[in-house]
C-alpha positions as CSV (number, residue, x, y, z in Angstrom):
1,X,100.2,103.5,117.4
2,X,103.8,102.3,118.7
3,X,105.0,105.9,118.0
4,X,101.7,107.7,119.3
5,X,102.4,106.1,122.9
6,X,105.8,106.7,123.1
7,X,105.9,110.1,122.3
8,X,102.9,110.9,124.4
9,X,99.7,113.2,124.0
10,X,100.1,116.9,122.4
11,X,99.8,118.8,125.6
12,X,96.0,120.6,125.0
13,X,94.9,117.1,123.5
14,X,91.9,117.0,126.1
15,X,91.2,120.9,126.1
16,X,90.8,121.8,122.4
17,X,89.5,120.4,119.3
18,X,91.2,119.7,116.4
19,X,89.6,120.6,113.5
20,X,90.4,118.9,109.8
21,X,93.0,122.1,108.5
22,X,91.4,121.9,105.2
23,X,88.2,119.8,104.5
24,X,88.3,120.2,100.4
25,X,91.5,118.9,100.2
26,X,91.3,115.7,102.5
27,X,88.2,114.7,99.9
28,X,90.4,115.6,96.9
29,X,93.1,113.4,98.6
30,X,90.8,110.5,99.3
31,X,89.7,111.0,95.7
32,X,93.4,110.3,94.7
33,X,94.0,107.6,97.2
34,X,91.2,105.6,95.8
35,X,92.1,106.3,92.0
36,X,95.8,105.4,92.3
37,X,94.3,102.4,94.3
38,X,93.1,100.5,91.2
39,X,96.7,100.8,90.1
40,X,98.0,99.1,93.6
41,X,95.6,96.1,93.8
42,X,94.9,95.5,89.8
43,X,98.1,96.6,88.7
44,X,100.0,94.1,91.3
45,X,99.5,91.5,88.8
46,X,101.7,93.2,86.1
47,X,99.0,91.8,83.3
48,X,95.9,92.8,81.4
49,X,93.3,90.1,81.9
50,X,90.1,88.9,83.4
51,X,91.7,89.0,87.1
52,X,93.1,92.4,86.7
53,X,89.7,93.6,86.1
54,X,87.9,91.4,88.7
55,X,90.6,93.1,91.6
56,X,89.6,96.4,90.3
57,X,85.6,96.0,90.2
58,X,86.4,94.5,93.9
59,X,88.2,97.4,95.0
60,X,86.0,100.1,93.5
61,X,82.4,98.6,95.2
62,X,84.6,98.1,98.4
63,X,85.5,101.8,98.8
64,X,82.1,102.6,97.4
65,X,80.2,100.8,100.0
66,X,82.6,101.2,102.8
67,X,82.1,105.3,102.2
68,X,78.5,104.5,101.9
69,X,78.2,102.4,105.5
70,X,80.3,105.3,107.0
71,X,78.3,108.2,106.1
72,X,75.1,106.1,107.1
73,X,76.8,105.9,110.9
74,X,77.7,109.4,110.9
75,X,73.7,109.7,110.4
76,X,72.8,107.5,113.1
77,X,75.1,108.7,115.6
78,X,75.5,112.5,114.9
79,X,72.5,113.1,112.5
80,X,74.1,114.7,109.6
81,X,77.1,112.7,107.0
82,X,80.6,114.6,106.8
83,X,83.1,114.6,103.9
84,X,86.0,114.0,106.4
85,X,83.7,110.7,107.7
86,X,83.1,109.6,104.0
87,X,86.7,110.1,102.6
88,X,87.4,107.9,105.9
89,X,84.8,105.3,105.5
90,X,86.2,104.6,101.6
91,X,89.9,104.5,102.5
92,X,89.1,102.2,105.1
93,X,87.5,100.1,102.1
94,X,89.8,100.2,100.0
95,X,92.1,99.1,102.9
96,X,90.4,96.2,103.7
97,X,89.0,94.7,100.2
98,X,93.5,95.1,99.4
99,X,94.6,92.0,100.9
100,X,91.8,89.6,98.9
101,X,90.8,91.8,95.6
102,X,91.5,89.1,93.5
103,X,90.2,86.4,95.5
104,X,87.1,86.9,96.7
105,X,83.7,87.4,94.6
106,X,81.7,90.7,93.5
107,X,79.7,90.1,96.4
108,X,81.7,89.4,99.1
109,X,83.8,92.6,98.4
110,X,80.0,94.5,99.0
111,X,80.2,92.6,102.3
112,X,83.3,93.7,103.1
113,X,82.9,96.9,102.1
114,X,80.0,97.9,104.0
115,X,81.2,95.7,107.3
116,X,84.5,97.5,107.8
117,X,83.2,100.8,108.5
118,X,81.5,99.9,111.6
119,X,84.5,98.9,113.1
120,X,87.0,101.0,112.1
121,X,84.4,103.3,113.3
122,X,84.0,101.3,116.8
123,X,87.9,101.6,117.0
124,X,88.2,105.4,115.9
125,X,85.9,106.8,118.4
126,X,85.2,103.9,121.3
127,X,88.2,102.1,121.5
128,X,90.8,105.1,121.5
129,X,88.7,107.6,123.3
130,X,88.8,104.2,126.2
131,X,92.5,103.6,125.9
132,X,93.1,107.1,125.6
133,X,95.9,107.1,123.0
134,X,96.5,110.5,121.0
135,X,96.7,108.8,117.4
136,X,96.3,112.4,115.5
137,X,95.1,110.7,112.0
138,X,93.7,107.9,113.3
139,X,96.2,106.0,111.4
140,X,95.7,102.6,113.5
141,X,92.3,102.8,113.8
142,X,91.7,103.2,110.6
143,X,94.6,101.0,108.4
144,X,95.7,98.9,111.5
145,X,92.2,97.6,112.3
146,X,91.0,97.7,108.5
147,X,94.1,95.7,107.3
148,X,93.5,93.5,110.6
149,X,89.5,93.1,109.2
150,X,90.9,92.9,105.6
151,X,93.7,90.1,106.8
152,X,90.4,88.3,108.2
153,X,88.0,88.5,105.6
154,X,90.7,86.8,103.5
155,X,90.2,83.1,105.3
156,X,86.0,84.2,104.8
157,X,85.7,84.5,101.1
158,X,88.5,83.4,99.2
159,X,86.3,81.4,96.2
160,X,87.7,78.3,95.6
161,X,87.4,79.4,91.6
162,X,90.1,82.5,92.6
163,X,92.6,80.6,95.0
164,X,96.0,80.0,94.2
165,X,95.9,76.9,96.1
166,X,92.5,74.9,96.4
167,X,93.9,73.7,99.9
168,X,93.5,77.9,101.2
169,X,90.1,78.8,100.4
170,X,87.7,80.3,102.3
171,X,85.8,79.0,105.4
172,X,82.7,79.5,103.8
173,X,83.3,77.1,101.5
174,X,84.3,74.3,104.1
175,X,87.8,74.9,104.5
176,X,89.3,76.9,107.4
177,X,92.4,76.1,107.2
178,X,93.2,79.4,105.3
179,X,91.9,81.2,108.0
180,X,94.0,80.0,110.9
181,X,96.9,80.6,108.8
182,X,95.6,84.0,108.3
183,X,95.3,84.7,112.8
184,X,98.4,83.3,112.6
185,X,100.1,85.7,110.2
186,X,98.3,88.7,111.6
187,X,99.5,87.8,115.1
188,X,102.7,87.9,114.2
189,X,103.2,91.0,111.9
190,X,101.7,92.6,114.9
191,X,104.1,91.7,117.5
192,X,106.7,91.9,114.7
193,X,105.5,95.7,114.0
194,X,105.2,96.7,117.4
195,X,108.5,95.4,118.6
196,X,110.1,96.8,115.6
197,X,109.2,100.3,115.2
198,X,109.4,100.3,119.0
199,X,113.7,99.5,118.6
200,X,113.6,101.9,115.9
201,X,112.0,104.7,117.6
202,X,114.3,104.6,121.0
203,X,117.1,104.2,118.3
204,X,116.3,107.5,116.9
205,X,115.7,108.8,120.3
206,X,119.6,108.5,120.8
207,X,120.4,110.8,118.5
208,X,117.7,113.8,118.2
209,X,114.7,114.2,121.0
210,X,111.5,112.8,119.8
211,X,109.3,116.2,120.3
212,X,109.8,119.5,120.4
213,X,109.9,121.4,124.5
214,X,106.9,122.4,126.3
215,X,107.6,125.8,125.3
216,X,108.2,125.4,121.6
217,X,104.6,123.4,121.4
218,X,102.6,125.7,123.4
219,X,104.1,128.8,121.0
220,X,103.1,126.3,117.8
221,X,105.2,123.9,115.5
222,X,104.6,126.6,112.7
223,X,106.4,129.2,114.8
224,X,109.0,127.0,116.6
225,X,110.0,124.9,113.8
226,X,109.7,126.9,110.5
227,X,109.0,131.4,111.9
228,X,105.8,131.4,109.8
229,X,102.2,131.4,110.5
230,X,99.9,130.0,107.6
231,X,96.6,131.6,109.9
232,X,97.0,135.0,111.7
233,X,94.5,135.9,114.1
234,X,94.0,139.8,112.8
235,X,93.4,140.2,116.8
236,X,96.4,142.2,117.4
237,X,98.2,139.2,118.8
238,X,100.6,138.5,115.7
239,X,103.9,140.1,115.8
C-alpha cells in the first residue's frame, strides 16, 4: 500500500478496466498457494505429530470456507460466483487461519474462515474504491487486512489445551490478556512496515526513477520495457 501511494495511480486507472490477464492460471496459482500452504503452517513445526496435523486440518477448512463465504458474496452482490473471487476468498483464508493454525480449534478455524471474506471483501471494493488508492493486486486488502483479521482472531480462539503459555489464551476463554498483546503487536508492525518500506522506497528513488514516463506507459510496459507484444490487435495497428 506504502508503495501503491507513492508511486501513484497508472494513468487510465479510472478510464479502463483491468481484466485478470489469464483467469486459468490465477486458479491454478491459488491451487498451488494453498497446497504449498500446508507445508508453511504444518511444516513450521519441523515434526510429525498430532499438532502438525491439527495446523494442517485448520488451514485446509480455513481456505475451504473462506473460498466458500467469498463466492457466496459474489452471489449476493453481483449474482453469479467468479474463479478470480474464489481463488481470492481461499488465499485470504489461508492468510488469516496462518498466524493461529495450531492454536485454535477445528471450529474456530470454520469461523475464521468464513468471517474473513466479508472483510477483506469490505476492504477490496468499499474501502479502496473510498480512499481511492491504485493497489493493482489488491495485495493490502487482501494479506494486509487478512493477516490484520488473522493477528486478531489469535487473542479470540487460542484454546487453552493449544497455548504455549496458559497466561495467552484466548478471550473466549476468560483471558484477554493475549489479545491486547496481539493490538499491540499489530499496531506496531504497521507503523514499523509503513515507515520502513516508505525509507526504502525514496532510497531507491535516489538511484533509478520509480515509474516509467508518461509516454513510455501510455505506448505499454510490454513495448517500452521489453519491444514485444504478448496480444496484437490483428487491426492493422501493430507494426
Amino acid at each position: 500500500m506504502v508503495l501503491a501511494l507513492v508511486v501513484g495511480k497508472r494513468r487510465d486507472f479510472h478510464s479502463l478496466e483491468h481484466r485478470p490477464h489469464n483467469v486459468p492460471f490465477v486458479l491454478f496459482g491459488a491451487g498451488l498457494l494453498w497446497f504449498g500452504w500446508f507445508g508453511f503452517n504444518a511444516g513450521s513445526a519441523l515434526a510429525a505429530n498430532g499438532l502438525v496435523a491439527h495446523a494442517l486440518m485448520t488451514t485446509h477448512i480455513s481456505a475451504a470456507a473462506a473460498m466458500f463465504s467469498w463466492l457466496t458474496i459474489e452471489i449476493i452482490i453481483t449474482g453469479k460466483p467468479s474463479l478470480v473471487g474464489g481463488s481470492t476468498g481461499l488465499v485470504a483464508g489461508l492468510i488469516a487461519i496462518t498466524p493461529v493454525a495450531g492454536f485454535v480449534p477445528i471450529w474456530a478455524s470454520l469461523i475464521i474462515g468464513l468471517a474473513v471474506s466479508p472483510v477483506c471483501y469490505a476492504a477490496i471494493w468499499l474501502v479502496k474504491s473510498k480512499l481511492g488508492w491504485d493497489d493493482a493486486l489488491d495485495a493490502f486488502g487482501c494479506h494486509g487486512v487478512g493477516g490484520i483479521f488473522g493477528g486478531l482472531v489469535t487473542g479470540v480462539f487460542t484454546t487453552p489445551q493449544l497455548a504455549l503459555n496458559p497466561d495467552y489464551i484466548g478471550f473466549i476463554y476468560g483471558n484477554g490478556k493475549l489479545f491486547l498483546v496481539t493490538i499491540a503487536a499489530i499496531i506496531f508492525t504497521i507503523i514499523w512496515s509503513a515507515l520502513v518500506s516508505f525509507v526504502i522506497i525514496k532510497t531507491i528513488a535516489i538511484f533509478m526513477p520509480l515509474r516509467v514516463s508518461d509516454r513510455e506507459e501510455a505506448i505499454g510496459m510490454d513495448d517500452s520495457e521489453h519491444n514485444e507484444t504478448a496480444y496484437p490487435t490483428f487491426m492493422g495497428l501493430d507494426s
